[in-house]
PDB file of N, CA, C and O in Angstrom:
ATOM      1  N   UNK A   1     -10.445  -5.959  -6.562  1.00  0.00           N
ATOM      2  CA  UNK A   1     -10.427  -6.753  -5.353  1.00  0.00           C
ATOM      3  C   UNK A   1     -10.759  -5.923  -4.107  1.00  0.00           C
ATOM      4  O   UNK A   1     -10.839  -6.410  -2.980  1.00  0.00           O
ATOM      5  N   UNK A   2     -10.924  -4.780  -4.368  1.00  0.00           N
ATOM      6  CA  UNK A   2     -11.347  -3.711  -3.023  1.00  0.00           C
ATOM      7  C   UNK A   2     -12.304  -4.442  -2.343  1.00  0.00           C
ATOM      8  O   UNK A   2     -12.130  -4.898  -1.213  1.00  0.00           O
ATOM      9  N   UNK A   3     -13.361  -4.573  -3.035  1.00  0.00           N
ATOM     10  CA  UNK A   3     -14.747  -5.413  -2.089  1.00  0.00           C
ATOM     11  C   UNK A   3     -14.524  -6.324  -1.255  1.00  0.00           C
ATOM     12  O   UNK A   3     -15.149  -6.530  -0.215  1.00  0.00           O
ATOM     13  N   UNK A   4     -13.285  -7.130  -1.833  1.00  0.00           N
ATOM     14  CA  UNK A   4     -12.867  -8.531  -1.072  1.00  0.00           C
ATOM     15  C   UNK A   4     -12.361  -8.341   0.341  1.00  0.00           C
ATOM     16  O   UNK A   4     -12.665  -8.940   1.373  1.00  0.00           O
ATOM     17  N   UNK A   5     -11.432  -7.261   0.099  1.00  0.00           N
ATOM     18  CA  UNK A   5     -10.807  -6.535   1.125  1.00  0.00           C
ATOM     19  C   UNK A   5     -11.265  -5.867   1.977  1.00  0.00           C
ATOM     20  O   UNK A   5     -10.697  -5.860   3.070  1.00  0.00           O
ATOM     21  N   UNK A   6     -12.423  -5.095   1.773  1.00  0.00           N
ATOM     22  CA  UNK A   6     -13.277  -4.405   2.767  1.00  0.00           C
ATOM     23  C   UNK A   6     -13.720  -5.492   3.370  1.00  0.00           C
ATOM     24  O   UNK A   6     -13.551  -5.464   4.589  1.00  0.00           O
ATOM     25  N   UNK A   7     -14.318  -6.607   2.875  1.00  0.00           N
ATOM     26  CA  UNK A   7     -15.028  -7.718   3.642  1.00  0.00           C
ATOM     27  C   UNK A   7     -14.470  -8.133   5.041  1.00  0.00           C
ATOM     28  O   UNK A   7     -15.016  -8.503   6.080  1.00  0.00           O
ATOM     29  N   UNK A   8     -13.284  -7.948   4.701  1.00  0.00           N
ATOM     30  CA  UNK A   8     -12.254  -8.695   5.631  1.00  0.00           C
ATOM     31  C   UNK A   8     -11.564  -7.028   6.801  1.00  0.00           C
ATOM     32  O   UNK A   8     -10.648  -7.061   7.623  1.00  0.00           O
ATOM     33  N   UNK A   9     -12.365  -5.906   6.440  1.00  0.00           N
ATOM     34  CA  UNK A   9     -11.889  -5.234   7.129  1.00  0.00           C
ATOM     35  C   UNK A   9     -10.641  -4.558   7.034  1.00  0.00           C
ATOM     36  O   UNK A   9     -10.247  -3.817   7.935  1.00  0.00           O
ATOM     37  N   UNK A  10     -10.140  -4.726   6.222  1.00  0.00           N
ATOM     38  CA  UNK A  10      -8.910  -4.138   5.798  1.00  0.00           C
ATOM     39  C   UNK A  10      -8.581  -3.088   4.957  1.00  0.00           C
ATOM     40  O   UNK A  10      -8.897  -3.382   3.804  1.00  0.00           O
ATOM     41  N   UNK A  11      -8.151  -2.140   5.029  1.00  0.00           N
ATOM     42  CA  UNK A  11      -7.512  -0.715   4.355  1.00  0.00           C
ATOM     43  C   UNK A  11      -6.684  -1.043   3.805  1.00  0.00           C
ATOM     44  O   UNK A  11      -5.877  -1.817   4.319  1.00  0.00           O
ATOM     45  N   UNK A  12      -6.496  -0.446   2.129  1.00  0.00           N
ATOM     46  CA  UNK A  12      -5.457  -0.265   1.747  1.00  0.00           C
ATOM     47  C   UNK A  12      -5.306   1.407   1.459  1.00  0.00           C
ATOM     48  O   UNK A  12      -6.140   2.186   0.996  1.00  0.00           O
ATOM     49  N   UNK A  13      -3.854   1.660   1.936  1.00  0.00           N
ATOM     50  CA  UNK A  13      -2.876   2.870   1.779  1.00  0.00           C
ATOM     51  C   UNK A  13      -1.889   2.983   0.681  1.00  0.00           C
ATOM     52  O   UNK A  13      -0.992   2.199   0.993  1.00  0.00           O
ATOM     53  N   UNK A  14      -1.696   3.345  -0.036  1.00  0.00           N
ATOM     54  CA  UNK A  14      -0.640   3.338  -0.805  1.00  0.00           C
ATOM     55  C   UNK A  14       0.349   4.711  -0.716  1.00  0.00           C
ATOM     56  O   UNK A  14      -0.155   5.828  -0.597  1.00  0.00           O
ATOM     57  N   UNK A  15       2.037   4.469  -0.797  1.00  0.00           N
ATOM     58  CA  UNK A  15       2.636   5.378  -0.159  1.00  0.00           C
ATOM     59  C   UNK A  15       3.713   5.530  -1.230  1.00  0.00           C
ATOM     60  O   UNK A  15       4.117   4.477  -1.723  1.00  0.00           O
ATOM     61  N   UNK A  16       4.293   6.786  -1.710  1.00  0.00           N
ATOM     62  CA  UNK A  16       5.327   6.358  -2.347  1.00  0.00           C
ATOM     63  C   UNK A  16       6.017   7.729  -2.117  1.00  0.00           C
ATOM     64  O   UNK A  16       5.449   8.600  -1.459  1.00  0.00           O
ATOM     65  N   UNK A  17       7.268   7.920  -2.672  1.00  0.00           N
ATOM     66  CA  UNK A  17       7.992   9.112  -2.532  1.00  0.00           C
ATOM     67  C   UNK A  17       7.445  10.681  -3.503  1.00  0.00           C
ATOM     68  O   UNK A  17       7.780  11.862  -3.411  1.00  0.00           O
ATOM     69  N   UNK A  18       6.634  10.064  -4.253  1.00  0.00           N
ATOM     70  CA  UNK A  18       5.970  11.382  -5.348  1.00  0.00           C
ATOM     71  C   UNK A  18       5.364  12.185  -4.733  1.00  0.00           C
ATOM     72  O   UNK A  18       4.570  11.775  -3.886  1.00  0.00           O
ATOM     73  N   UNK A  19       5.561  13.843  -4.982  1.00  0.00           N
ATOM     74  CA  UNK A  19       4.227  14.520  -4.543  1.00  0.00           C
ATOM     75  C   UNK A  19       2.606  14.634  -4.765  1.00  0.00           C
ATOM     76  O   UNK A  19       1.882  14.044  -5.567  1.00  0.00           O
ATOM     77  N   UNK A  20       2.382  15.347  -4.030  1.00  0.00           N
ATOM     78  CA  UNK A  20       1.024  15.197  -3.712  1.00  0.00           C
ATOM     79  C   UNK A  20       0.254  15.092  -5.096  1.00  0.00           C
ATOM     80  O   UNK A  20      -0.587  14.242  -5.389  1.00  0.00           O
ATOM     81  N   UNK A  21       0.839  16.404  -6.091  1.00  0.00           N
ATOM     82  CA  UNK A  21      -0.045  16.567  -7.153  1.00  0.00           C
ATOM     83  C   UNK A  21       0.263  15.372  -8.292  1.00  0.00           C
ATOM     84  O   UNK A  21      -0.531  15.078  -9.186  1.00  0.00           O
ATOM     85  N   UNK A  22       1.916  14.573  -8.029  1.00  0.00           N
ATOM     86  CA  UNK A  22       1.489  13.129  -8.806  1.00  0.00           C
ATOM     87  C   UNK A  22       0.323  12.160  -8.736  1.00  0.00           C
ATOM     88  O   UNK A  22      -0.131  11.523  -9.686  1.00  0.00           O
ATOM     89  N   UNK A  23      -0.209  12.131  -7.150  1.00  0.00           N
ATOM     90  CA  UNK A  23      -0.335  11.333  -6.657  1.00  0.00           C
ATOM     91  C   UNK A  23      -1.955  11.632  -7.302  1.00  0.00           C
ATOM     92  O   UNK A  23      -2.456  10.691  -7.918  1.00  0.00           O
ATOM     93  N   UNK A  24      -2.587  12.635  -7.199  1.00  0.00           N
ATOM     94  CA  UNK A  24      -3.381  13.386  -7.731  1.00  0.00           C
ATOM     95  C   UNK A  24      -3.883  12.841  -9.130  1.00  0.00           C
ATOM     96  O   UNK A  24      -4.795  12.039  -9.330  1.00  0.00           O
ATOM     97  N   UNK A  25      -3.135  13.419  -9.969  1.00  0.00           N
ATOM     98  CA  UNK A  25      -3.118  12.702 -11.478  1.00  0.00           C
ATOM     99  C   UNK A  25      -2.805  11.444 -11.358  1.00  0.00           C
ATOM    100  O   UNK A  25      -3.752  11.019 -12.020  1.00  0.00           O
ATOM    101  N   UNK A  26      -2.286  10.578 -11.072  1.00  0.00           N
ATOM    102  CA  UNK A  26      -2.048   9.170 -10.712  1.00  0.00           C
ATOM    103  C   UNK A  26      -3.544   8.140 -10.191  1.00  0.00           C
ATOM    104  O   UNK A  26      -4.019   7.063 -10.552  1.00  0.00           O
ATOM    105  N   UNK A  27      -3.897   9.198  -9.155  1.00  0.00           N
ATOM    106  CA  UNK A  27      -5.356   8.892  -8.603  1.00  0.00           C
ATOM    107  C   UNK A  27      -6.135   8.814  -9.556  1.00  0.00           C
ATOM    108  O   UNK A  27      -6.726   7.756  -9.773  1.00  0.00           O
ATOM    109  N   UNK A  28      -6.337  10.065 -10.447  1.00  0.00           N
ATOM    110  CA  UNK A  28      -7.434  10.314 -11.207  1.00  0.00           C
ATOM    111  C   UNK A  28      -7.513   9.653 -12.674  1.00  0.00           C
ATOM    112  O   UNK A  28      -8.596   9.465 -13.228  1.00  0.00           O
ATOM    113  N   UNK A  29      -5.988   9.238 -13.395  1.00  0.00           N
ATOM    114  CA  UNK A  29      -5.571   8.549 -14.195  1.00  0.00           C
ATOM    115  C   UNK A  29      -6.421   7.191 -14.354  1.00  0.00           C
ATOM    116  O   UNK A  29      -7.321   6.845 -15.118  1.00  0.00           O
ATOM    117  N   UNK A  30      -5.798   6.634 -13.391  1.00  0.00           N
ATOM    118  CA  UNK A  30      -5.893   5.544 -12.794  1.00  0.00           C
ATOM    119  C   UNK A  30      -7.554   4.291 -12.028  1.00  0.00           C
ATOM    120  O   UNK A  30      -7.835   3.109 -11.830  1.00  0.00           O
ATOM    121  N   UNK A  31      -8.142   5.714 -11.887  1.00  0.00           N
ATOM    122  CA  UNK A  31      -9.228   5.316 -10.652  1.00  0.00           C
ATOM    123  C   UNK A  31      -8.971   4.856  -9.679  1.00  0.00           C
ATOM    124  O   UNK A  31      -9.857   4.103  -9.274  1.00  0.00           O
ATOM    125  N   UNK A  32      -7.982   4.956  -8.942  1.00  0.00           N
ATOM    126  CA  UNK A  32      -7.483   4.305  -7.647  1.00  0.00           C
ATOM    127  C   UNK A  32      -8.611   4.992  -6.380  1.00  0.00           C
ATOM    128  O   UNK A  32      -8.715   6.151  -5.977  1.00  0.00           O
ATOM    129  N   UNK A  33      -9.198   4.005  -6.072  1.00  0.00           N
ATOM    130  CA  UNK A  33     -10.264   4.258  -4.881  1.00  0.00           C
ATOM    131  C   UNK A  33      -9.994   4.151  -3.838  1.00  0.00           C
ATOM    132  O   UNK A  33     -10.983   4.031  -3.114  1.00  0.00           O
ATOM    133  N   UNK A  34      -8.604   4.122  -3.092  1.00  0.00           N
ATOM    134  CA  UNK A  34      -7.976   4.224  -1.699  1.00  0.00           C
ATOM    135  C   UNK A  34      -7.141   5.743  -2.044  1.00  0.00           C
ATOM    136  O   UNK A  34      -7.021   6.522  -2.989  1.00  0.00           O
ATOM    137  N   UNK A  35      -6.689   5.605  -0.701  1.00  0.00           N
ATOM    138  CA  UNK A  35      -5.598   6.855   0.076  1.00  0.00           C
ATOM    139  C   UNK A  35      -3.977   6.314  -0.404  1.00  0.00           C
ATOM    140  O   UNK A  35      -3.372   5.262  -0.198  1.00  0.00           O
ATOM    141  N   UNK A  36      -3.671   7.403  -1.033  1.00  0.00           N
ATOM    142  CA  UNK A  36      -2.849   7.568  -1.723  1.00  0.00           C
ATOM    143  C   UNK A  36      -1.626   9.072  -0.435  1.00  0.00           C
ATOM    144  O   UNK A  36      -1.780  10.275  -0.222  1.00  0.00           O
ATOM    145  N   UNK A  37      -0.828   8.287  -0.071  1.00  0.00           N
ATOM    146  CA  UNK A  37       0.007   9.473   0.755  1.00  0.00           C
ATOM    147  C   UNK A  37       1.810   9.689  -0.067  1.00  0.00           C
ATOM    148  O   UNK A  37       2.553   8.739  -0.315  1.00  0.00           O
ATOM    149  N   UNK A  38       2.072  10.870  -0.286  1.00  0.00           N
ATOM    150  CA  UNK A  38       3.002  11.414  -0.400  1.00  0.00           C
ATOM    151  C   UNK A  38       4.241  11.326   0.811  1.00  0.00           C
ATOM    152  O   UNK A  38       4.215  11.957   1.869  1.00  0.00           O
ATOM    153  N   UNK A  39       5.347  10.359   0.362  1.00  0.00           N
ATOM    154  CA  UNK A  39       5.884  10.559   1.290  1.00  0.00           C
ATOM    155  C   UNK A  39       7.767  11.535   1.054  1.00  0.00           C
ATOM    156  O   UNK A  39       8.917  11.461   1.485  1.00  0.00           O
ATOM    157  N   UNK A  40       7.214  12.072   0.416  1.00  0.00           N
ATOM    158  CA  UNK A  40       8.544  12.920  -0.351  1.00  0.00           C
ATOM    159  C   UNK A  40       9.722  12.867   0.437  1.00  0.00           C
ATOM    160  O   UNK A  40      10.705  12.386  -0.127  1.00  0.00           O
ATOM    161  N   UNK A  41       9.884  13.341   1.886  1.00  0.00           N
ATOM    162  CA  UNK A  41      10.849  13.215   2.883  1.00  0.00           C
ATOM    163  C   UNK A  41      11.171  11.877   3.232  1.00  0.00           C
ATOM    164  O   UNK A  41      11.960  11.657   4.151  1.00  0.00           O
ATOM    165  N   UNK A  42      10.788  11.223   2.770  1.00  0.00           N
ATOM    166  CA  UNK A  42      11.371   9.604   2.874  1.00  0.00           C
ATOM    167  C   UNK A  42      10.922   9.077   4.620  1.00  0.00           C
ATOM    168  O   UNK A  42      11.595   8.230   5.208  1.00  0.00           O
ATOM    169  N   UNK A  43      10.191   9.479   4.996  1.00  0.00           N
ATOM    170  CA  UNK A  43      10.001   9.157   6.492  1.00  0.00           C
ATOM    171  C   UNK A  43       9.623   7.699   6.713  1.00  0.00           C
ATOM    172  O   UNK A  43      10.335   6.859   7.264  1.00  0.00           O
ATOM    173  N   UNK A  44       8.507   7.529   6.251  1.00  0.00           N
ATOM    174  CA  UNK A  44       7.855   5.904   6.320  1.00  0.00           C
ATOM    175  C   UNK A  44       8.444   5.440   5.581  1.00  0.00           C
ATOM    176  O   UNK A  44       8.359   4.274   5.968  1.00  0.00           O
ATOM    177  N   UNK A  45       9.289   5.397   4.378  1.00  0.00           N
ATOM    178  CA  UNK A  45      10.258   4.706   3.672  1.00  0.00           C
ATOM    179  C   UNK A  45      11.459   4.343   4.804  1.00  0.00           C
ATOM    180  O   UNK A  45      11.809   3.178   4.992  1.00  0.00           O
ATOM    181  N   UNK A  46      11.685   4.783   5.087  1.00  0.00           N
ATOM    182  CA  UNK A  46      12.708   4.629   6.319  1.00  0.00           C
ATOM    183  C   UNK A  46      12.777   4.141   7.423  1.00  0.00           C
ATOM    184  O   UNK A  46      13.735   3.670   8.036  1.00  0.00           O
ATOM    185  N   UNK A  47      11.151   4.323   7.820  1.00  0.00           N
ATOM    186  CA  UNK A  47      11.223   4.168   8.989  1.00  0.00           C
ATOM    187  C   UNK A  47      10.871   2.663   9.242  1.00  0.00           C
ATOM    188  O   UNK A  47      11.013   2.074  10.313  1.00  0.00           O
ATOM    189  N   UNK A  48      10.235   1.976   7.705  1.00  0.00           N
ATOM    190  CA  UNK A  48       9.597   0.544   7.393  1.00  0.00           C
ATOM    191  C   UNK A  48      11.212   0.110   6.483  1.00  0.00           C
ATOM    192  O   UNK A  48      11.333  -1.000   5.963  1.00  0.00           O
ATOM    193  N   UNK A  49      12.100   0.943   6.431  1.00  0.00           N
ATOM    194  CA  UNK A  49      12.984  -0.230   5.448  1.00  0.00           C
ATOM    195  C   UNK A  49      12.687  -0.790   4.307  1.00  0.00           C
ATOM    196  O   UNK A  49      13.228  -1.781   3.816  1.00  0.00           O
ATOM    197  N   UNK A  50      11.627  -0.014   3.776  1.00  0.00           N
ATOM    198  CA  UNK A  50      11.307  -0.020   2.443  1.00  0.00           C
ATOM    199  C   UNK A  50      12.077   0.401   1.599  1.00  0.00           C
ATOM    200  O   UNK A  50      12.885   1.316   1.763  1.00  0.00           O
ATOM    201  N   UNK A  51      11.834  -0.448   0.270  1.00  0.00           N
ATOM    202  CA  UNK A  51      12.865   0.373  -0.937  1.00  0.00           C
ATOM    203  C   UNK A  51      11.661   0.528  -1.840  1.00  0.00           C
ATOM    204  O   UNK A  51      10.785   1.376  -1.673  1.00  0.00           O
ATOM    205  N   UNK A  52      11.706  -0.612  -3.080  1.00  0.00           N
ATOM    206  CA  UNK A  52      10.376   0.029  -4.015  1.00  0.00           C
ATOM    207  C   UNK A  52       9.734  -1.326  -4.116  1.00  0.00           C
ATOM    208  O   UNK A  52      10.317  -2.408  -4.047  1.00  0.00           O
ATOM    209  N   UNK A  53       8.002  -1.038  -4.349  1.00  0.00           N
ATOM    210  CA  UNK A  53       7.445  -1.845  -4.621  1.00  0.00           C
ATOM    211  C   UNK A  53       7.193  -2.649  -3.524  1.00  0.00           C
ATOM    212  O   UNK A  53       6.843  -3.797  -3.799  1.00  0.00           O
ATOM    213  N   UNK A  54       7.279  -2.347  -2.326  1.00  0.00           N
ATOM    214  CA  UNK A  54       7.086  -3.135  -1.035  1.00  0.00           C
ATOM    215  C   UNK A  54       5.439  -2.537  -0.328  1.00  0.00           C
ATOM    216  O   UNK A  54       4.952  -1.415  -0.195  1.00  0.00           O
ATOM    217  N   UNK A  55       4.820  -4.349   0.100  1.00  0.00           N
ATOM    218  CA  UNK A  55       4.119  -4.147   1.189  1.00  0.00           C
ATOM    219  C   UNK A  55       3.976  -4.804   2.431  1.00  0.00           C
ATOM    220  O   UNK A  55       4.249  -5.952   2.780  1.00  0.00           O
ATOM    221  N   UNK A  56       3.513  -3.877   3.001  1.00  0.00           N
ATOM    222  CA  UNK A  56       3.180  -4.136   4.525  1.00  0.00           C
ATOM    223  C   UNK A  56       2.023  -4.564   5.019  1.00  0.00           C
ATOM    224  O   UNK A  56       1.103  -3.782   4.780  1.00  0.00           O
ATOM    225  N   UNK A  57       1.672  -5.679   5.725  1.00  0.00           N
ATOM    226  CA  UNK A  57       0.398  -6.113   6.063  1.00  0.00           C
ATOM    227  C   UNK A  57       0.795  -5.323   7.352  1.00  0.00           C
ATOM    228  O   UNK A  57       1.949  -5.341   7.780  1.00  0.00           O
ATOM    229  N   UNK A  58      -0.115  -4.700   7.888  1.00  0.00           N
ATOM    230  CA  UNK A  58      -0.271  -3.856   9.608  1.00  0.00           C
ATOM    231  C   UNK A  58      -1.647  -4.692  10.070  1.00  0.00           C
ATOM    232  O   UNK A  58      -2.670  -4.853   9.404  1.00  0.00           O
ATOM    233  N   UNK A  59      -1.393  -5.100  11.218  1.00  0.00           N
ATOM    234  CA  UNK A  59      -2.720  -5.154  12.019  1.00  0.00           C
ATOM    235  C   UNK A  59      -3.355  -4.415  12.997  1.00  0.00           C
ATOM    236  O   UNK A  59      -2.759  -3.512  13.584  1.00  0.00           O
ATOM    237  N   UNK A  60      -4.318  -4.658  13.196  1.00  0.00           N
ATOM    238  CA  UNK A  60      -5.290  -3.509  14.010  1.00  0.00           C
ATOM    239  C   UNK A  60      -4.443  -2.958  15.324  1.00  0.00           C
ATOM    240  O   UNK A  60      -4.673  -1.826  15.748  1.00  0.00           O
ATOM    241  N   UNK A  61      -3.827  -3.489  15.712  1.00  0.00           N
ATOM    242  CA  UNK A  61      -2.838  -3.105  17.055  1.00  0.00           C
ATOM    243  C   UNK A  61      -1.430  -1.811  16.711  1.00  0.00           C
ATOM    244  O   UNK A  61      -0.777  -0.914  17.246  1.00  0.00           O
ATOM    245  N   UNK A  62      -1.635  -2.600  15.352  1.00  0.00           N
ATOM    246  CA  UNK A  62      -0.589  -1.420  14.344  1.00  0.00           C
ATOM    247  C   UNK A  62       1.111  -2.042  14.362  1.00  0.00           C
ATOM    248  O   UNK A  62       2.174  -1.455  14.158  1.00  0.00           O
ATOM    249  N   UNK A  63       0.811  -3.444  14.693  1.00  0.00           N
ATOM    250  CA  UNK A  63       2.100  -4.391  14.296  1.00  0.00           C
ATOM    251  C   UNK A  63       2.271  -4.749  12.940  1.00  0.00           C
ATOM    252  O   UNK A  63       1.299  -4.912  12.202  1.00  0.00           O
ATOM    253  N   UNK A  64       3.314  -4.868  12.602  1.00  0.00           N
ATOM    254  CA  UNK A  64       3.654  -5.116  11.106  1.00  0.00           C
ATOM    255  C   UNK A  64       3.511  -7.278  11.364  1.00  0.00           C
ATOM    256  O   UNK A  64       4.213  -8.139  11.895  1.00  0.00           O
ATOM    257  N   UNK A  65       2.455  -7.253  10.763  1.00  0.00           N
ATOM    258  CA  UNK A  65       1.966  -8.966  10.509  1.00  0.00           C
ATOM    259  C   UNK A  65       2.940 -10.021   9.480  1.00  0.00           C
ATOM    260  O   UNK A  65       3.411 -11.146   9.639  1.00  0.00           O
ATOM    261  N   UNK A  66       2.960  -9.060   8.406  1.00  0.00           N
ATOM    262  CA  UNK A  66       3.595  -9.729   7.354  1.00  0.00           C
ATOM    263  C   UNK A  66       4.257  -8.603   6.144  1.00  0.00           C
ATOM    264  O   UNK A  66       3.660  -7.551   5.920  1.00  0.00           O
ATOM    265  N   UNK A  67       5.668  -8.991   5.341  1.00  0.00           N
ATOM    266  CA  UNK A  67       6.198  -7.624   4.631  1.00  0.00           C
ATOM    267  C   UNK A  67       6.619  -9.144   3.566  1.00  0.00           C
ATOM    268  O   UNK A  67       7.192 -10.212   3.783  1.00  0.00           O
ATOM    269  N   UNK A  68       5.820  -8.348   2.105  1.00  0.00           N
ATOM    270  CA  UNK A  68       6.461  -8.400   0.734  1.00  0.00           C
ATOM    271  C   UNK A  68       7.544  -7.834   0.563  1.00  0.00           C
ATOM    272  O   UNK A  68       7.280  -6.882  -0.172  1.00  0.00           O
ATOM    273  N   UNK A  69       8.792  -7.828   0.826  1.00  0.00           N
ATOM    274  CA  UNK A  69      10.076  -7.050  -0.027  1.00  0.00           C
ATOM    275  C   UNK A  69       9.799  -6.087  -1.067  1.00  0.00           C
ATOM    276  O   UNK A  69       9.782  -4.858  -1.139  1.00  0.00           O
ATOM    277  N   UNK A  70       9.552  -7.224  -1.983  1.00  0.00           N
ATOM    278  CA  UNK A  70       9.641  -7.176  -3.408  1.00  0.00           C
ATOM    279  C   UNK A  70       8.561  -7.702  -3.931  1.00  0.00           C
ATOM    280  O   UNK A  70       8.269  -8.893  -3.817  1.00  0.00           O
ATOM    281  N   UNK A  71       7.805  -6.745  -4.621  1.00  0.00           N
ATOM    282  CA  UNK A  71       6.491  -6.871  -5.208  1.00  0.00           C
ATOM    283  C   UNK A  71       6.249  -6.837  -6.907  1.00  0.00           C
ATOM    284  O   UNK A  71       6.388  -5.885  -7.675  1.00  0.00           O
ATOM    285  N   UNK A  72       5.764  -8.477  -7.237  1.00  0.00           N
ATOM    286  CA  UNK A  72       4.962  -8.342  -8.348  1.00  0.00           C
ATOM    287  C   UNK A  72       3.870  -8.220  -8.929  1.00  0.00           C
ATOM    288  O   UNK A  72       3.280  -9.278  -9.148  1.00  0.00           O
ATOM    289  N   UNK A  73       3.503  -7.509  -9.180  1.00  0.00           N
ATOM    290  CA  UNK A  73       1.991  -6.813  -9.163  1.00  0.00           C
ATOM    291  C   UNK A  73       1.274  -8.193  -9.255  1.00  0.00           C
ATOM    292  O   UNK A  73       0.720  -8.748  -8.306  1.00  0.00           O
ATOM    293  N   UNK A  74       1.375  -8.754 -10.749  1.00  0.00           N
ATOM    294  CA  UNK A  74       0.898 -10.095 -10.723  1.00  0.00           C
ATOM    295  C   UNK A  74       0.495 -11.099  -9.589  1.00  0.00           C
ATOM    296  O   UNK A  74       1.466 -11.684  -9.109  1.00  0.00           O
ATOM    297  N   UNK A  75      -0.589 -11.392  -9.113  1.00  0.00           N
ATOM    298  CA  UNK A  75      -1.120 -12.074  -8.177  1.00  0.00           C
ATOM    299  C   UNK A  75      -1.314 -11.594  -6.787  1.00  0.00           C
ATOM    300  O   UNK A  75      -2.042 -12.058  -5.910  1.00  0.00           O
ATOM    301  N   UNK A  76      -0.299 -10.296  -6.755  1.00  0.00           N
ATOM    302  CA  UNK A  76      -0.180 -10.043  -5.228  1.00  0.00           C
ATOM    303  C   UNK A  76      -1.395  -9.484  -4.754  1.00  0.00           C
ATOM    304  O   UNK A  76      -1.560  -9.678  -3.550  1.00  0.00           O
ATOM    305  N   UNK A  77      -2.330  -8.829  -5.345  1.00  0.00           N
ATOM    306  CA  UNK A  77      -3.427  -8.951  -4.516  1.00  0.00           C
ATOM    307  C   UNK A  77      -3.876  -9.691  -3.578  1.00  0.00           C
ATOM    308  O   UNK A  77      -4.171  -9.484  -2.401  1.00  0.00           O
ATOM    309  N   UNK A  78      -3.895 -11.027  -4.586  1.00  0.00           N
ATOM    310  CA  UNK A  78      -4.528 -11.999  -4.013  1.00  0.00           C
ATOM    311  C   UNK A  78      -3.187 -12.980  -3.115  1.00  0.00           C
ATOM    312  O   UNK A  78      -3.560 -14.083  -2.718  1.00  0.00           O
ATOM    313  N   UNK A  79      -2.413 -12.775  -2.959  1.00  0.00           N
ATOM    314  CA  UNK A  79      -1.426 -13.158  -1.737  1.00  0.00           C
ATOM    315  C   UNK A  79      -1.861 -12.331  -0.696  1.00  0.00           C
ATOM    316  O   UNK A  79      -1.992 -12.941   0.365  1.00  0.00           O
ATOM    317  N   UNK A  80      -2.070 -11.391  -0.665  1.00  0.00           N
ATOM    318  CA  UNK A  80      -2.038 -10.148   0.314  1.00  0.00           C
ATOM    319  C   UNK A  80      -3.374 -10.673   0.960  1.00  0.00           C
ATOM    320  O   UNK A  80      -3.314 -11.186   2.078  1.00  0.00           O
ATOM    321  N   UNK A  81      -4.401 -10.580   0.398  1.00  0.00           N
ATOM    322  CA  UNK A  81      -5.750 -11.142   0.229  1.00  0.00           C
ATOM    323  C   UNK A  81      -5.695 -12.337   1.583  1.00  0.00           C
ATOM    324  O   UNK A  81      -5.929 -12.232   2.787  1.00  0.00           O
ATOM    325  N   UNK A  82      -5.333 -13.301   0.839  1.00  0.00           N
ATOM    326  CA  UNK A  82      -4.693 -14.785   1.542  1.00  0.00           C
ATOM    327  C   UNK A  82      -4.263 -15.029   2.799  1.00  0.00           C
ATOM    328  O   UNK A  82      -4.268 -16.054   3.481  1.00  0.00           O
ATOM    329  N   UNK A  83      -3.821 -13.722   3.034  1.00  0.00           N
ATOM    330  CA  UNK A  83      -2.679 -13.510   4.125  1.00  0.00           C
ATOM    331  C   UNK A  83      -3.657 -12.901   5.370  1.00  0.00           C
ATOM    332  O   UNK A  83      -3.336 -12.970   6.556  1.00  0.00           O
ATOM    333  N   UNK A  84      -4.969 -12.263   4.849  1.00  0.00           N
ATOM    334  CA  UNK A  84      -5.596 -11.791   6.250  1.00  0.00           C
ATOM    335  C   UNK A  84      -6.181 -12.898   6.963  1.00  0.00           C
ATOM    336  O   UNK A  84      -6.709 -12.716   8.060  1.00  0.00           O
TER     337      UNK A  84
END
């Protein structure tokens, strides 16, 4: 769904508490074609009130638009998608 998403202008980030070199093998595992950030010190976990499996729609101003809690992989693309 990347293509869909670029269409619409939108970045995806993905953030989690693993280090860098998980994130690495995870990347390369995987083929994940976005930015992948390490957040080991829990900073943006914290600072968004995130626990696991959560996303954040941000808009260009850098306001938080819309937040998944709790994420099932199943369909959420395309909710997320929906939502721009």
């Amino acid at each position: 769904m990347l293509a869909q998403f670029a269409r619409k202008n939108a970045r995806i980030v993905g953030v989690s508490r693993d280090s860098v070199e998980s994130h690495r093998k995870f990347k390369t595992k995987y083929s994940i074609p976005f930015t992948l950030l390490a957040d080991t010190e829990s900073k943006l976990y914290d600072a968004f009130g995130a626990e696991k499996r959560s996303t954040f729609l941000i808009g260009a101003d850098g306001t938080i638009v819309k937040v998944w809690p709790k994420v099932s992989v199943e369909g959420h693309g395309q909710d997320v998608l929906d939502s721009l």
